[in-house]
C-alpha positions as a Markdown table, in Angstrom:
| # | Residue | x | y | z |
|---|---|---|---|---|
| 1 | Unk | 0.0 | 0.0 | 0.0 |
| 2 | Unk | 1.2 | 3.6 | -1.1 |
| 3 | Unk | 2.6 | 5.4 | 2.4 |
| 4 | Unk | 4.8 | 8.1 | 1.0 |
| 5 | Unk | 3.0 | 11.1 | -1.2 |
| 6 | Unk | 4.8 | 13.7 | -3.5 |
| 7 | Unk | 3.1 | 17.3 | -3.5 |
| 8 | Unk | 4.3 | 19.3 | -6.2 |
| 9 | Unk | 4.5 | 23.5 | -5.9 |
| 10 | Unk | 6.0 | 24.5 | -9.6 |
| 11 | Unk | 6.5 | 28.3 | -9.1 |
| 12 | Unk | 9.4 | 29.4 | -9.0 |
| 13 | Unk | 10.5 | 33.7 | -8.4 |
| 14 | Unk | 13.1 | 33.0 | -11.4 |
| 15 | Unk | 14.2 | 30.1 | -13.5 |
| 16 | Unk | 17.8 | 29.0 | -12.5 |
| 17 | Unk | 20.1 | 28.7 | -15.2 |
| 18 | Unk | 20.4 | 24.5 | -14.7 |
| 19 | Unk | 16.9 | 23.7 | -13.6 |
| 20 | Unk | 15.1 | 21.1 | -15.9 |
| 21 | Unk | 12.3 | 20.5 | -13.3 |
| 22 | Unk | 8.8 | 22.0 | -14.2 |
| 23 | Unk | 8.1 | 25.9 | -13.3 |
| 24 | Unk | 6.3 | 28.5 | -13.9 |
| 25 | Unk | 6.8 | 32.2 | -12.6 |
| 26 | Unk | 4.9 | 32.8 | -9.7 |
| 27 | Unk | 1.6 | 34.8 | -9.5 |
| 28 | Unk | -0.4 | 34.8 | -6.2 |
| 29 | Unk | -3.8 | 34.8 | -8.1 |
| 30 | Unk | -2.6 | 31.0 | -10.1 |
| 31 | Unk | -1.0 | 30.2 | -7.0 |
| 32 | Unk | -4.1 | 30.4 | -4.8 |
| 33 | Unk | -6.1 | 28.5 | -8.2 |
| 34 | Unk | -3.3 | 25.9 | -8.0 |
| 35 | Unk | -3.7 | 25.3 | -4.1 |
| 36 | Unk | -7.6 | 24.8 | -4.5 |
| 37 | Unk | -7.1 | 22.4 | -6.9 |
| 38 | Unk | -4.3 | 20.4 | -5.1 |
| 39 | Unk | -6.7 | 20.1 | -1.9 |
| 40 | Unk | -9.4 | 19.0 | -4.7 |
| 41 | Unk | -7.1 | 16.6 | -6.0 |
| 42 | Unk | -5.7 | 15.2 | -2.5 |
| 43 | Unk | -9.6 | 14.6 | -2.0 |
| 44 | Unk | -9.8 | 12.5 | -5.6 |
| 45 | Unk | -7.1 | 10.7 | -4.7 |
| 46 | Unk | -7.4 | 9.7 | -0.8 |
| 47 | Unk | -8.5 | 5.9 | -1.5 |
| 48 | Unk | -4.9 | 5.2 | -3.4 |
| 49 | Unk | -2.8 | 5.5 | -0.3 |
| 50 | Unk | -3.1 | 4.3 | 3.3 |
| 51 | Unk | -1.5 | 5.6 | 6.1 |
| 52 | Unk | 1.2 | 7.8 | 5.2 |
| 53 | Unk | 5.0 | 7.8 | 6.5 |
| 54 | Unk | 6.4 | 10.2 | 4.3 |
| 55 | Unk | 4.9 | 13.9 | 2.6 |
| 56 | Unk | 7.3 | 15.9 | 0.7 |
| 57 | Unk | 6.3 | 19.5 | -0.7 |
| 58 | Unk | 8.6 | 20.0 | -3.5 |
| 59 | Unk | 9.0 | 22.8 | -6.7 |
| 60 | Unk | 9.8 | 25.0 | -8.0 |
| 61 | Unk | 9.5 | 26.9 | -4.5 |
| 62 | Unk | 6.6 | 25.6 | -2.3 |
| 63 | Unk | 7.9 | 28.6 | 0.3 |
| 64 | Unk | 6.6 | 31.0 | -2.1 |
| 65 | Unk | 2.9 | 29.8 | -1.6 |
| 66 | Unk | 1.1 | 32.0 | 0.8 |
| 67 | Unk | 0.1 | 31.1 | 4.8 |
| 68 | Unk | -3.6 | 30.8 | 3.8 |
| 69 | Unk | -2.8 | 28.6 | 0.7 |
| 70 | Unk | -0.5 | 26.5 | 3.2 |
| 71 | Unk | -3.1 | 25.6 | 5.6 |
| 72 | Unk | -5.7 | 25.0 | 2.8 |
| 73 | Unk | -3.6 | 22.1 | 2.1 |
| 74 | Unk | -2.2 | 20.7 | 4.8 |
| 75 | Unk | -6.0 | 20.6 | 6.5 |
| 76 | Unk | -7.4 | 18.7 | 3.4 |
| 77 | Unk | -4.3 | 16.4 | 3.6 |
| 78 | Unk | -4.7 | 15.5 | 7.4 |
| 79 | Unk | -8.4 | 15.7 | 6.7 |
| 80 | Unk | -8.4 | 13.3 | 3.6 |
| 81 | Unk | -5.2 | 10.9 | 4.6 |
| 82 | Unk | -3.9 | 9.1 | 7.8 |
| 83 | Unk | -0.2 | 10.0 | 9.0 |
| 84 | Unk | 1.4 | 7.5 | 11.4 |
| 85 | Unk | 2.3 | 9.3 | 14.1 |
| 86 | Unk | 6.1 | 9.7 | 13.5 |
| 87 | Unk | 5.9 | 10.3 | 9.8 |
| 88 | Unk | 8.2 | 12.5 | 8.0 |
| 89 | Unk | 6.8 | 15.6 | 6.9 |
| 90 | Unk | 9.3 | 18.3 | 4.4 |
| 91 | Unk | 9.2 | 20.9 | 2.8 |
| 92 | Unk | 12.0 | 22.3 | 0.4 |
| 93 | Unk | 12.8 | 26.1 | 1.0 |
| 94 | Unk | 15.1 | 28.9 | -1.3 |
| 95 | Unk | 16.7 | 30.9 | 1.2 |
| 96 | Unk | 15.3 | 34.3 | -0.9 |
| 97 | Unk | 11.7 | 33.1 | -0.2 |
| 98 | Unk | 11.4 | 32.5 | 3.5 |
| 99 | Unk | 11.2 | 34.1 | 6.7 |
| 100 | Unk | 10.1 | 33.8 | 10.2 |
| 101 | Unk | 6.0 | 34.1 | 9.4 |
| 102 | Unk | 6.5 | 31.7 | 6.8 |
| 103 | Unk | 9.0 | 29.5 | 8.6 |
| 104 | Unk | 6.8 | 29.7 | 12.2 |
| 105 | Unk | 3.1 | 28.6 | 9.8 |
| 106 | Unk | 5.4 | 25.6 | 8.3 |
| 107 | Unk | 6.2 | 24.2 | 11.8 |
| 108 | Unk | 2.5 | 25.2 | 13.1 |
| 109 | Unk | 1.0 | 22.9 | 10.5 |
| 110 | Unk | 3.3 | 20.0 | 11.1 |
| 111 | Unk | 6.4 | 20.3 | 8.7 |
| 112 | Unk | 8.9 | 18.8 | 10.5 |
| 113 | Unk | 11.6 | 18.6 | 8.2 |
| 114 | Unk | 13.2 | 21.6 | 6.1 |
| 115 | Unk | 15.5 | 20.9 | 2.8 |
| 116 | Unk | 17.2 | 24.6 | 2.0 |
| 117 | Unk | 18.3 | 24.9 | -1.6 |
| 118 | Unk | 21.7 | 26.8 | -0.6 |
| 119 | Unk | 24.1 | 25.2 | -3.4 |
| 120 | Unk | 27.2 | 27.3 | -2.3 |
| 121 | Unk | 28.3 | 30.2 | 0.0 |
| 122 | Unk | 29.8 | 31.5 | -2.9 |
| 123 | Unk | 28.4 | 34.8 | -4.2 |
| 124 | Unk | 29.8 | 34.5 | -7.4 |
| 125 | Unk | 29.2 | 30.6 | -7.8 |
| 126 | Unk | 25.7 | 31.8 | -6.6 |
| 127 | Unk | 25.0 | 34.1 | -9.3 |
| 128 | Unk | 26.5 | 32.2 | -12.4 |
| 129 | Unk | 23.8 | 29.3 | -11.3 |
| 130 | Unk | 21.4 | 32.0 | -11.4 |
| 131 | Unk | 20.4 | 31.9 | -8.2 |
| 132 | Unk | 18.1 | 34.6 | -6.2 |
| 133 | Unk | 20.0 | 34.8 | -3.1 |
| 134 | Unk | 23.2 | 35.5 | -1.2 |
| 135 | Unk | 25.2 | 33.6 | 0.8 |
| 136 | Unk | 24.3 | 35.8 | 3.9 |
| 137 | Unk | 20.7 | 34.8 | 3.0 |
| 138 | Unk | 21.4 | 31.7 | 2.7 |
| 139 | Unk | 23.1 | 31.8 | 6.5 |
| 140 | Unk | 20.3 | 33.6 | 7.5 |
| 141 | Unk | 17.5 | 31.4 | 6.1 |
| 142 | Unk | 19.0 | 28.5 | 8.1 |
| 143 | Unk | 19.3 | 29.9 | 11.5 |
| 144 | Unk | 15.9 | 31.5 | 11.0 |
| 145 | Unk | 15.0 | 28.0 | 10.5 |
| 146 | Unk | 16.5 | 26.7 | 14.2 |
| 147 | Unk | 14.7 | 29.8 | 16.0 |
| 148 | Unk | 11.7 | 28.6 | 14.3 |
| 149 | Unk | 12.0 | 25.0 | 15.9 |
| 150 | Unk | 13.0 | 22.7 | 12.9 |
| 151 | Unk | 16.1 | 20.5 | 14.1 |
| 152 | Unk | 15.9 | 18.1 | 10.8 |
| 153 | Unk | 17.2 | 20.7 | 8.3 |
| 154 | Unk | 18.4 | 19.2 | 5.4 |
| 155 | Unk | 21.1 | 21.6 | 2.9 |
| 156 | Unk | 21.6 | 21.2 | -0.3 |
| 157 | Unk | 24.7 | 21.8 | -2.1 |
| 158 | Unk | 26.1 | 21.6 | -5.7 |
| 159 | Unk | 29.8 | 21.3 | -7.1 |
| 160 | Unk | 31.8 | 20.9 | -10.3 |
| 161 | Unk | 30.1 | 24.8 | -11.3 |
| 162 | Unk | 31.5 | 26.9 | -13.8 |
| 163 | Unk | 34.0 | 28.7 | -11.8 |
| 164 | Unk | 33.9 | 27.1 | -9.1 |
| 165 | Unk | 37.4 | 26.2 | -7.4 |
| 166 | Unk | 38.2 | 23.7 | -4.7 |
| 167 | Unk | 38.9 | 26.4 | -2.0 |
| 168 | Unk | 35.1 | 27.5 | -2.9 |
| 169 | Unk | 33.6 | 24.5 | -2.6 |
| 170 | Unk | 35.8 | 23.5 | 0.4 |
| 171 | Unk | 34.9 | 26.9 | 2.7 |
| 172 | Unk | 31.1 | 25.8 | 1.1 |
| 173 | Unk | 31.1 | 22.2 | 3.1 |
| 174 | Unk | 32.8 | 24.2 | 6.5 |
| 175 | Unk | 30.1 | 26.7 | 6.6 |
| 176 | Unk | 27.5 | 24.7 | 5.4 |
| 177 | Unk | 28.4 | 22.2 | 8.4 |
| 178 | Unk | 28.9 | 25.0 | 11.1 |
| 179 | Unk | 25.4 | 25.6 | 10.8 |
| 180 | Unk | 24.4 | 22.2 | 12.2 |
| 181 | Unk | 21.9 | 20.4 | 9.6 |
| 182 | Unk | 21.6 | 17.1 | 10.2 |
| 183 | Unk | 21.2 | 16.5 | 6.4 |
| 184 | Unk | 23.5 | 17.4 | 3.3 |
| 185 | Unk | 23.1 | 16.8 | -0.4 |
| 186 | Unk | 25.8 | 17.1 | -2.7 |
| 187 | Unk | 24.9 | 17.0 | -6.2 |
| 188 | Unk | 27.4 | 17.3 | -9.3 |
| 189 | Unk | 25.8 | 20.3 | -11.5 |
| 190 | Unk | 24.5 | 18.0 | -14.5 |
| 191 | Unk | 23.8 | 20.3 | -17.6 |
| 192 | Unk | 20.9 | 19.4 | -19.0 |
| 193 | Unk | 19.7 | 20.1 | -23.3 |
| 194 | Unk | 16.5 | 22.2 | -22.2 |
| 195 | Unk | 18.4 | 24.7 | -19.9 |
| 196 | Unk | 19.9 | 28.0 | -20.6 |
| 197 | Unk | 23.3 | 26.7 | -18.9 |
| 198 | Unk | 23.7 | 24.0 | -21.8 |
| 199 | Unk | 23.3 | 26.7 | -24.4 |
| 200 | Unk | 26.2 | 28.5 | -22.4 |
| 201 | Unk | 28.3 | 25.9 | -22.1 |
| 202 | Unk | 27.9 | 25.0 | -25.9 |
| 203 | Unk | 28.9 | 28.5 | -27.0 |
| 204 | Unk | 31.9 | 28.5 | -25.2 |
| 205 | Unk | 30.8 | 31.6 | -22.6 |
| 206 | Unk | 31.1 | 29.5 | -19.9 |
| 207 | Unk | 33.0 | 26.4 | -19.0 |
| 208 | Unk | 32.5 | 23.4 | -16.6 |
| 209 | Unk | 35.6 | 22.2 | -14.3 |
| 210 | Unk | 37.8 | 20.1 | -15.5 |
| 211 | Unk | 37.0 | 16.2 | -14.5 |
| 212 | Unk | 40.2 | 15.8 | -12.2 |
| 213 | Unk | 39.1 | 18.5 | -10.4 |
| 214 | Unk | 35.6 | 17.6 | -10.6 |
| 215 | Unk | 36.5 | 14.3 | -8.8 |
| 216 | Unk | 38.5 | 16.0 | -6.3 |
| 217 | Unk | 36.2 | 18.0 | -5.1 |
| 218 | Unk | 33.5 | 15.1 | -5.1 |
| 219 | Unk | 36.2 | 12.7 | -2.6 |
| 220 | Unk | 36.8 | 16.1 | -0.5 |
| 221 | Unk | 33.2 | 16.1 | 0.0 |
| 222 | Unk | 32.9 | 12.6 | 1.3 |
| 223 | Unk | 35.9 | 12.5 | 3.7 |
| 224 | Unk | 35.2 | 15.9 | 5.3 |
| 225 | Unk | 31.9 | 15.5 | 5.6 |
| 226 | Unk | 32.6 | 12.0 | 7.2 |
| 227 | Unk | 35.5 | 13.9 | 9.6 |
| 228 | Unk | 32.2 | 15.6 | 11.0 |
| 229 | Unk | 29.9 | 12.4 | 11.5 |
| 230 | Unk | 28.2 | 12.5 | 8.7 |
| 231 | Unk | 26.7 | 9.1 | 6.9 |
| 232 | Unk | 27.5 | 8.4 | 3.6 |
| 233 | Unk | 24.2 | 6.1 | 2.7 |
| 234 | Unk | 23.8 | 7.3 | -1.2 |
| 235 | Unk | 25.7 | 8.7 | -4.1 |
| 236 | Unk | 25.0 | 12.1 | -3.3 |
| 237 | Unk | 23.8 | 12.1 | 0.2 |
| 238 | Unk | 24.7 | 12.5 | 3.6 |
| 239 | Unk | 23.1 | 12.4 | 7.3 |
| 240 | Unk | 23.5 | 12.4 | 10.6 |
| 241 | Unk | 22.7 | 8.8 | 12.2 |
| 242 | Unk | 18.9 | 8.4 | 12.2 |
| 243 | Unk | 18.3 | 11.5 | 9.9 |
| 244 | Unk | 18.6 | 9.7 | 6.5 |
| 245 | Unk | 15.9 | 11.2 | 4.0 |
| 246 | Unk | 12.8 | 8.5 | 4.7 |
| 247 | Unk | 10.9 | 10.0 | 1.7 |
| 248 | Unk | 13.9 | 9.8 | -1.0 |
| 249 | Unk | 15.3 | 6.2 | 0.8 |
| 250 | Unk | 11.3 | 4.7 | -0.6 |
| 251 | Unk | 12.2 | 6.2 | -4.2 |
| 252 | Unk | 15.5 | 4.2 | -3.9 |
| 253 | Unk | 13.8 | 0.7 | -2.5 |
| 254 | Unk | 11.4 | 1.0 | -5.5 |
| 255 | Unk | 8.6 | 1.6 | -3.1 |
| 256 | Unk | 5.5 | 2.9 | -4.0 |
| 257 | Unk | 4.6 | 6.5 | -4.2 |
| 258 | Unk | 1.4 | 8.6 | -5.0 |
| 259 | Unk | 1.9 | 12.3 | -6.6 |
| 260 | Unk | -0.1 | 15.3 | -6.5 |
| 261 | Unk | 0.2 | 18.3 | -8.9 |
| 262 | Unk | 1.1 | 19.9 | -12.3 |
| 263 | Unk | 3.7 | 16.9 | -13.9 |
| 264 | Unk | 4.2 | 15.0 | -10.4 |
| 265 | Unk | 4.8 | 11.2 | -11.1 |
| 266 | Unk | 3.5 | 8.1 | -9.4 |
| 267 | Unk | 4.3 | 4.4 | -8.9 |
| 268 | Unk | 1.7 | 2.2 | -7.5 |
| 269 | Unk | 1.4 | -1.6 | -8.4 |
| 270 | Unk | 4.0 | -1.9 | -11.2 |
| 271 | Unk | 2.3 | 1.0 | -13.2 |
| 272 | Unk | 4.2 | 4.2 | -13.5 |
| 273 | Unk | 2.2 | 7.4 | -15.0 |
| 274 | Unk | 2.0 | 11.4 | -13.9 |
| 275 | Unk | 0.0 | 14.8 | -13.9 |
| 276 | Unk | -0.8 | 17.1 | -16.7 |
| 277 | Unk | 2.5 | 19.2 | -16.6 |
| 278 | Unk | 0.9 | 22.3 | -18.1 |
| 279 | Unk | -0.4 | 24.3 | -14.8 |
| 280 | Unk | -3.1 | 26.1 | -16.0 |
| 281 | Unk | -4.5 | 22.7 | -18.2 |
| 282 | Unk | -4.0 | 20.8 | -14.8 |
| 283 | Unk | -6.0 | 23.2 | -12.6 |
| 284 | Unk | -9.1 | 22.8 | -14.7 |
| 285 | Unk | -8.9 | 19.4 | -15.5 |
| 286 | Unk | -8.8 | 18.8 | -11.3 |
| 287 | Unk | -11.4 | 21.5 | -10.8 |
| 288 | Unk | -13.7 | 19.5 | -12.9 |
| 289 | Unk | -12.8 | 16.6 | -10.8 |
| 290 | Unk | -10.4 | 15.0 | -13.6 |
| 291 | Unk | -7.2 | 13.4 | -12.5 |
| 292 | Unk | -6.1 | 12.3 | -16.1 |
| 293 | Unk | -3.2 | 9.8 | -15.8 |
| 294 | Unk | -0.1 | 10.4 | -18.4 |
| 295 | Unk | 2.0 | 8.0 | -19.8 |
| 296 | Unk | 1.0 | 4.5 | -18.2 |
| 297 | Unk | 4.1 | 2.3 | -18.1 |
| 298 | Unk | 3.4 | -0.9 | -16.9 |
| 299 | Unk | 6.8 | -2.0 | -16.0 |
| 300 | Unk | 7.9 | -5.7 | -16.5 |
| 301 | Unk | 9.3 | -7.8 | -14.6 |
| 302 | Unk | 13.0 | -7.3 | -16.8 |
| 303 | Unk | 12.2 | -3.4 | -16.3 |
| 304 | Unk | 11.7 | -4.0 | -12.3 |
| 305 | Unk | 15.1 | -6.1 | -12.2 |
| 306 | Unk | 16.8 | -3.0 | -14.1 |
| 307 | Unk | 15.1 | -0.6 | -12.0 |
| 308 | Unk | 16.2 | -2.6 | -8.8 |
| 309 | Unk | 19.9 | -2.4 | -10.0 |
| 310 | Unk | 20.3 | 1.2 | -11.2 |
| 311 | Unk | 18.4 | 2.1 | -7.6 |
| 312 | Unk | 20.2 | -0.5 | -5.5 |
| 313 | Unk | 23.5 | 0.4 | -6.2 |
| 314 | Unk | 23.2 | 4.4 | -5.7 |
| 315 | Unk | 22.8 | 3.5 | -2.1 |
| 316 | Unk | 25.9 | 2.6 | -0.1 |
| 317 | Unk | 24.9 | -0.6 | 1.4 |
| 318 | Unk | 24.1 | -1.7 | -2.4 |
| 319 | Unk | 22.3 | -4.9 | -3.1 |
| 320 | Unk | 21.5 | -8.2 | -1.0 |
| 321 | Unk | 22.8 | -11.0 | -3.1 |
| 322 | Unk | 19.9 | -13.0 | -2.0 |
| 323 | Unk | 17.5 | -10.4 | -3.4 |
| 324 | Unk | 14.6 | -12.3 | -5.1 |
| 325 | Unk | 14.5 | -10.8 | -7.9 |
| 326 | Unk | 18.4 | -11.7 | -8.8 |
| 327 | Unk | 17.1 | -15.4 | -8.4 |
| 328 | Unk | 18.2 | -17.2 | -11.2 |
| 329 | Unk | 21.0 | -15.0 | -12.4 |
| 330 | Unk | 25.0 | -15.8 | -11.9 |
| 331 | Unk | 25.9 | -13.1 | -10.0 |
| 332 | Unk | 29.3 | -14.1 | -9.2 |
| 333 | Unk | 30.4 | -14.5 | -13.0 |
| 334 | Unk | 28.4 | -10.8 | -13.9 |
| 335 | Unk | 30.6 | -9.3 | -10.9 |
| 336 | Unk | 33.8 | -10.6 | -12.0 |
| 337 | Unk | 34.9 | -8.0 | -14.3 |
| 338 | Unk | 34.0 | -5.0 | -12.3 |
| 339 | Unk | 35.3 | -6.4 | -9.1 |
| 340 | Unk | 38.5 | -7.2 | -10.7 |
| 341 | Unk | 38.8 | -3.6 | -12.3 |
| 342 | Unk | 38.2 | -2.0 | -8.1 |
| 343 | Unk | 34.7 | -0.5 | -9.1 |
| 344 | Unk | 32.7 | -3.3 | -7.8 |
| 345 | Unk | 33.0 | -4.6 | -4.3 |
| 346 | Unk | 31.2 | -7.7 | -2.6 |
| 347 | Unk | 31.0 | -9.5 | 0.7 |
| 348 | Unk | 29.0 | -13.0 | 1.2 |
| 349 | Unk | 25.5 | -10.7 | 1.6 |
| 350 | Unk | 26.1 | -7.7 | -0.9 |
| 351 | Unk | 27.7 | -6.1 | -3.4 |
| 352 | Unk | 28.3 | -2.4 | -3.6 |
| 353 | Unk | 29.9 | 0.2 | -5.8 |
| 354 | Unk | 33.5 | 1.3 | -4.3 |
| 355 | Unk | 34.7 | 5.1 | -4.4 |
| 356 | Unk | 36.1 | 4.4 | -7.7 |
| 357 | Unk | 32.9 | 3.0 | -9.4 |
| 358 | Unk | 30.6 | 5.9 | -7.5 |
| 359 | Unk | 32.8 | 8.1 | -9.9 |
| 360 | Unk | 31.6 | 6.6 | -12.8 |
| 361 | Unk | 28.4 | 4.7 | -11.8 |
| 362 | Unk | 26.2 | 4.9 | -14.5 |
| 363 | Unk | 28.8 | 3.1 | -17.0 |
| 364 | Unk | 29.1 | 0.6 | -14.0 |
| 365 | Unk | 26.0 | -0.4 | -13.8 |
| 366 | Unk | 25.7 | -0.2 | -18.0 |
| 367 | Unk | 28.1 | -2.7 | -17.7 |
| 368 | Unk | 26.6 | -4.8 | -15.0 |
| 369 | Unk | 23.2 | -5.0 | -16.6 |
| 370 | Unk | 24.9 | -6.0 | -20.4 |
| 371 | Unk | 26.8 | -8.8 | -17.8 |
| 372 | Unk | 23.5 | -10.1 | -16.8 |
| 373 | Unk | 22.0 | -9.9 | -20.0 |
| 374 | Unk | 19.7 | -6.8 | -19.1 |
C-alpha cells in the first residue's frame, strides 16, 4: 500500500540557469487556483494511499505559496489521509523566499523537516547558477529555521560549477556544516539540453571544471563531511545517524509513491504514470474533478530487475545478493569484471559500488546489466 505522497509546488520567483524540473513564474492569483485544486485533488485521490510515512512538498518553490494557501492544504491532507504518528513531513525552501512568518506557519501545520536549496556560500558561484539569493541569506534562512523549531534541516549543495574552485567548494562544506543540519546533499551540476546553462556551455561563454578537479572535489566532499559524523548512505547524500531522508530512501527501495500536482509522477502496483505538466491545463482538469493519468508504463518484470539495479546500487549498502528478484541470475560471474577492475566490491551478503565505481556509476551499472544480460 502507497505510504509516502509527492506534493508538487511549480512556481518558482526565477528560473535558474540548470533547472530542468517544471516551473512557472509565480503569480499569487494561479497560485491560490493551484492550491484549490491540489486540496481537490488530494480529496480525488485519498483511497490510493493508506496511512502515510512520508509527505514531501517539493518545486519549483513551495515557500513562495502564501500562509492561507498552506493551511488549505495541509487541512485537506490531514483531513483526507492518515499520518502514522512519527511520519516525516518536508518541505524544500530557497533561502530568498522564507522568513520567520512563513517559517513559524510551516512548523505550526506539522512540517517537521526543512531541505534549503543553498548550493554554495559562494556569491559569485551563486549568481553564475542563477540563483536569487546571497550567501548571507542563505546563512540567515538556516538559522531563522532553528529559531523557528525545525532540528531536521536538510542543505543542499552543488559542485563541479563553472568557476567554481576547490577552496570555494571546500569553505562551502565548512560553513555549510557550522550551521548544524543534520542532512547534506551534494549533487554534481549536470547540464541538461533544455536549460539555458547548456546553451552557455555549448557557446563556449562559460566552461564546466575540469574532470580531475571535478573528482576531487567530489572525494573532499565525502571525507570531510565523514571527519564531522556524517553518513555516507547514497551517491550524493549525507546524514547524521537516524536522519537519512525516509521520503527519498522509498524512491531508492522501488517503493511505491502517490503524486499530486502539475507533472508529479506516481508508482503504484507496477504501473508508472503522472500529472498534466501544463499548470493552468492541470487546474481545470482537477477543478472539474479530472485526474487524467499520463503516460502509463506498466513495467515488466525485466524493467523491475533493471530498476532494482540502477536504484540498488546508488545507495551505499548496495544490493542483497539473495535479493529475489536476482534469483536465477550468476551473480558471481556478472561481478567478475567490475570487481577485478576495483569498481565493484562484494561480501558474502552484498555487493556495492567502491569510491572508484561511484565516480563513474552509471557506466558501472551499464556494464553490470549488459553482464547479466539486461
Amino acid at each position: 500500500m502507497v505510504s509516502s505522497l509527492y506534493i508538487h509546488v511549480p512556481f518558482c520567483v526565477r528560473k535558474c540557469v540548470y533547472c530542468d524540473f517544471l516551473s512557472i513564474p509565480h503569480d499569487g492569483e494561479t497560485a491560490s487556483r493551484y492550491s484549490e485544486a491540489l486540496c481537490t485533488e488530494l480529496s480525488l485521490v485519498r483511497d490510493s494511499a493508506g496511512p502515510l510515512r512520508t509527505v514531501y512538498m517539493g518545486g519549483g518553490t513551495p515557500t513562495l505559496l502564501g500562509s492561507d494557501d498552506f493551511s488549505q492544504i495541509f487541512e485537506r491532507l490531514r483531513r483526507d489521509f492518515a499520518l502514522v504518528r512519527d511520519a516525516e513531513i518536508t518541505a524544500e525552501a530557497n533561502p530568498g523566499t522564507i522568513d520567520s512568518r512563513i517559517l513559524g506557519r510551516l512548523y505550526d501545520l506539522g512540517v517537521n523537516r526543512l531541505s534549503i536549496g543553498v548550493q554554495s556560500f559562494d556569491n559569485h558561484v551563486l549568481k553564475t547558477l542563477g540563483r536569487i539569493h546571497s550567501a548571507s541569506e542563505a546563512t540567515a534562512a538556516t538559522e531563522e529555521a532553528k529559531r523557528a523549531g525545525f532540528s531536521n534541516i536538510s542543505l543542499d549543495l552543488m559542485y563541479g560549477i563553472p568557476g567554481q574552485t576547490m577552496t570555494s567548494w571546500k569553505e562551502t562544506l565548512s560553513l555549510a556544516v557550522d550551521l548544524g543540519p543534520s542532512h547534506i546533499s551534494a549533487y554534481e551540476l549536470t547540464p541538461e539540453k533544455s536549460t539555458p546553462l547548456f546553451s552557455l556551455l555549448s557557446s563556449g561563454t562559460l566552461t564546466l571544471p575540469d574532470e580531475d578537479l571535478v573528482l576531487r572535489m567530489y572525494d573532499n566532499t565525502i571525507d570531510f563531511l565523514a571527519s564531522h559524523g556524517f553518513r555516507h548512505y547514497e551517491i550524493s547524500n549525507f546524514a547524521l545517524p537516524g536522519h537519512e531522508c525516509r521520503h527519498n530512501l522509498n524512491y531508492w527501495e522501488r517503493g511505491e509513491y502517490l503524486g499530486i500536482g502539475a507533472g508529479a509522477h506516481s508508482f503504484i502496483e507496477g504501473l508508472r504514470f503522472r500529472n498534466n505538466g501544463d499548470v493552468a491545463q492541470y487546474i481545470a482538469d482537477i477543478l472539474r474533478s479530472e485526474v487524467p493519468r499520463l503516460d502509463e508504463q506498466q513495467i515488466t518484470p525485466k524493467e523491475a530487475i533493471r530498476e532494482f539495479i540502477f536504484l540498488g546500487l546508488r545507495r551505499t549498502e548496495g544490493i542483497s545478493m539473495t535479493s529475489p528478484l536476482l534469483s536465477g541470475f550468476d551473480l558471481p560471474a556478472a561481478l567478475r569484471d567490475l570487481e577485478a577492475g576495483g569498481y565493484l566490491e562484494t561480501d558474502s551478503l552484498r555487493f556495492r559500488l567502491t569510491r572508484k565505481g561511484v565516480v563513474i556509476s552509471n557506466t558501472v551499472i551499464v556494464e553490470l546489466l549488459n553482464a547479466l544480460g539486461l
